[in-house]
N, C-alpha and C positions, 0 to 999 in steps of 0.2 A: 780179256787180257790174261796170258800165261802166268803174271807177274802182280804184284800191288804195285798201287798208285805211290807209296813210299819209295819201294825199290825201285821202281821204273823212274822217278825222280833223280833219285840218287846215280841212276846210271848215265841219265841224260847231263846231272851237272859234271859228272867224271868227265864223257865227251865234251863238255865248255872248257874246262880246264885244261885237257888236251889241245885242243884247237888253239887257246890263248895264246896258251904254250909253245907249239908248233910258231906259230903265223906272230909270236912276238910285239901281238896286240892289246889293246886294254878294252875296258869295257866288259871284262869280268863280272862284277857288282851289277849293270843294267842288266847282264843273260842271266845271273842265278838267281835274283829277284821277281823273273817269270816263269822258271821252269815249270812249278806247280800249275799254273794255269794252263800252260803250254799241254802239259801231260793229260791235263784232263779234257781239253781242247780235240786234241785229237785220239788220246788212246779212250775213251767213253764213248756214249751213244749221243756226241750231239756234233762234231761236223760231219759234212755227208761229202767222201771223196773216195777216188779209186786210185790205192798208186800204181795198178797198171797201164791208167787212163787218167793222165794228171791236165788233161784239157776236156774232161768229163762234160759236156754242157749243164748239165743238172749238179753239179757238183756247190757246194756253199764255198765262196771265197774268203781267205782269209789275209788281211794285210798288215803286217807290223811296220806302223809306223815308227815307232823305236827303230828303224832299221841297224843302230850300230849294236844292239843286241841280235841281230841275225844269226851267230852261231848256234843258239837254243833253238829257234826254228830248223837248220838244219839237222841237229844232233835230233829230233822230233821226227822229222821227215826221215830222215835214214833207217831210223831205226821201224819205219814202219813201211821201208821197201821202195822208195821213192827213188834211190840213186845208192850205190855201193859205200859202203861202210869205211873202203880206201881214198873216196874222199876228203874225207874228213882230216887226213894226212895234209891233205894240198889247202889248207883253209890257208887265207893271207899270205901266198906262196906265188912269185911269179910263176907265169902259166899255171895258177891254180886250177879250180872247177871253182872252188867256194871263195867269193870274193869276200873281202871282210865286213861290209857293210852289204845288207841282202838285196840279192838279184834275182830279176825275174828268170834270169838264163839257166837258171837252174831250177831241174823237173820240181814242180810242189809250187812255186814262189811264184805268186799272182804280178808283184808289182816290184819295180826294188824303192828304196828310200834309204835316204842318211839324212840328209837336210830335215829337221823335224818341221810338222806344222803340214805334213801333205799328206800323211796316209788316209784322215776323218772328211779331206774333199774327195778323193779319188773314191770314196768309199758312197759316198752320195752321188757322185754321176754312177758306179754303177747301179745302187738302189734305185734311182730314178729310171732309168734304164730295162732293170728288171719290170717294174712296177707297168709299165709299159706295153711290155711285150708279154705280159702274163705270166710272167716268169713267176717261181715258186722257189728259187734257192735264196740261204740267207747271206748277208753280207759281214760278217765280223772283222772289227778290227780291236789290234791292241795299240794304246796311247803311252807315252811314258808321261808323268808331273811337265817334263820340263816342253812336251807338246803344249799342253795346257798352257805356256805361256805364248804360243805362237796365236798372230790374231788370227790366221787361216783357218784355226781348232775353231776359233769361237765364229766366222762366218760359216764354217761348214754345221755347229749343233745349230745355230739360226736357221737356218736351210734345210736341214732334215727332220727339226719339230714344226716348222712351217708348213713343208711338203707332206706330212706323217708318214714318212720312210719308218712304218715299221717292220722292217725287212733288212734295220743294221744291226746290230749287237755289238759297241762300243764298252770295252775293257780298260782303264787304264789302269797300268801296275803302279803305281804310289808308294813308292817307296820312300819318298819325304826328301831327295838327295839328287843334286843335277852334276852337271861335271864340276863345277868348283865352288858345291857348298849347300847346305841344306836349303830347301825350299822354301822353308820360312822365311829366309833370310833375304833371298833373293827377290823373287815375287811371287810372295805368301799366297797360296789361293784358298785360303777360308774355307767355307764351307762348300766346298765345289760341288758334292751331289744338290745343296738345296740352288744354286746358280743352274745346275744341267736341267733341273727340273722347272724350274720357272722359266727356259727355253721351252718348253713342252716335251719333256721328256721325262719317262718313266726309270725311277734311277733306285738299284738297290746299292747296300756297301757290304762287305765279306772281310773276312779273313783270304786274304790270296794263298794263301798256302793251306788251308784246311781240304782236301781234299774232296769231301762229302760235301761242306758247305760249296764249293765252288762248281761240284756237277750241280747241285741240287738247284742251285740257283739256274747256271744254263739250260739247264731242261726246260726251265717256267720260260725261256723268252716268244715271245713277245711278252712282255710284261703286261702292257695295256694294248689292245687292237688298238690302232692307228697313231699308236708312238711310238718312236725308238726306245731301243732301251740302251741304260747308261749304267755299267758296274763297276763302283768304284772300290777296286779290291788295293785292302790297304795290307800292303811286302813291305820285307825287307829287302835294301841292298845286300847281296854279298850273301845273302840266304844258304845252308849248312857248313858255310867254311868261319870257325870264329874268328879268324883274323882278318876277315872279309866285313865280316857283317855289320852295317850299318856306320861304315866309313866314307866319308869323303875320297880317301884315296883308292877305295879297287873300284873307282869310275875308270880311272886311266893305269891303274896300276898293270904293271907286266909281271907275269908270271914265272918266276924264277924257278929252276931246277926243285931247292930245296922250297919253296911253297907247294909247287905240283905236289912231290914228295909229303909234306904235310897235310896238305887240304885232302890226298888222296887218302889219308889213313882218316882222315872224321867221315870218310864219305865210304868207307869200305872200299880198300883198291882192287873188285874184281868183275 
């Protein structure tokens, strides 16, 4: 990368906030809370893709089931040549390109999602799939907390430490915060790596924003031959904007004139 993993952060959350902004959307807080992972997802040496060739066969898929955080995904993809940088204008825009919840219609995006509780099944048919046909690419997804409360999360980790799909690499960004209220509050999930793990899965926890810790960790996957791996990287909501961070309200908060304007100046506006 021309750039650090900090600055390239900082640039990808400026394009969330544009976007927000633009397309008069919320769901700010769920995109800035993954962009660290996002960053090192794709600008490091661990997914394998071409964006000249965004149906690459050999390529690792990756699927965010958070789909209403889709803009981080794009503002990732753009920036690494995937579709023009004037997209990002058209985010949540009739007759856009960028829908606001992510689609597959758009070059990069395997699958789309909003409805949580589907990305970690979609992600085991194709593991099983691959595993199958001899395949050797890997399957990643990213979870948010409030997947974790869908029971489809919990047949699909059955399913993939049963099968030993270890050929997925499941993220969830844990940011402790769902759309109206912390996680505690709503349904607590305890100790979720020692629950992922006694499904037979190999499960580390991280800092989601340390940059180093979070290549360092992706490099090691498969954690254990013949189990998935489960990283429960514990983010904040709303992550370099402080008026963001670790609120209930920038789940659905809309991005006004003057927040752009402020969050742009903690974030460097260039």
């Amino acid at each position: 990368m021309s750039t650090s993993y900090e600055q390239f952060s900082n640039r990808i959350r400026r394009h969330c906030l544009h976007m927000a902004h633009i397309g008069e959307s919320g769901h700010i807080g769920s995109m800035l809370s993954c962009v660290d992972l996002m960053v090192v997802l794709y600008g490091g040496n661990v997914l394998r893709f071409r964006p000249d060739d965004p149906k690459w066969i050999d390529r690792d898929r990756f699927i965010m089931s958070k789909g209403h955080a889709g803009a981080a995904v794009y503002a990732v993809l753009t920036e690494h040549g995937f579709f023009p940088n004037e997209w990002m204008d058209t985010y949540y825009q009739d007759n856009g390109k960028l829908m606001g919840h992510i689609s597959h219609y758009v070059p990069g995006v395997e699958y789309s999602t909003g409805s949580l509780g589907h990305g970690l099944s979609v992600c085991c048919g194709m593991a099983l799939a691959a595993k199958e046909k001899n395949k050797h690419h890997r399957i990643f997804c990213m979870l948010s907390d409030g997947d974790c409360n869908e029971g489809s999360t919990w047949e699909a980790i059955m399913f993939a430490g049963q099968e030993k799909l270890d050929n997925i690499i499941t993220i969830v960004d844990y940011n402790k915060i769902q759309a109206l209220g912390f996680v505690k509050d709503i349904i607590d999930l305890g100790n979720i790596g020692k629950k992922i793990s006694d499904f037979g899965w190999a499960v580390k926890e991280i800092n989601g924003h340390d940059h180093q810790e979070i290549e360092r960790t992706l490099m090691q996957v498969p954690f254990e031959n013949g189990k998935p791996s489960f990283i429960v990287a514990h983010t904040v909501k709303g992550k370099g904007v402080s008026f963001l961070e670790n609120t209930v309200a920038s789940h659905y908060a809309k991005i006004t004139d003057q927040m752009l304007e402020d969050a742009l100046k903690e974030l460097g506006d260039k």
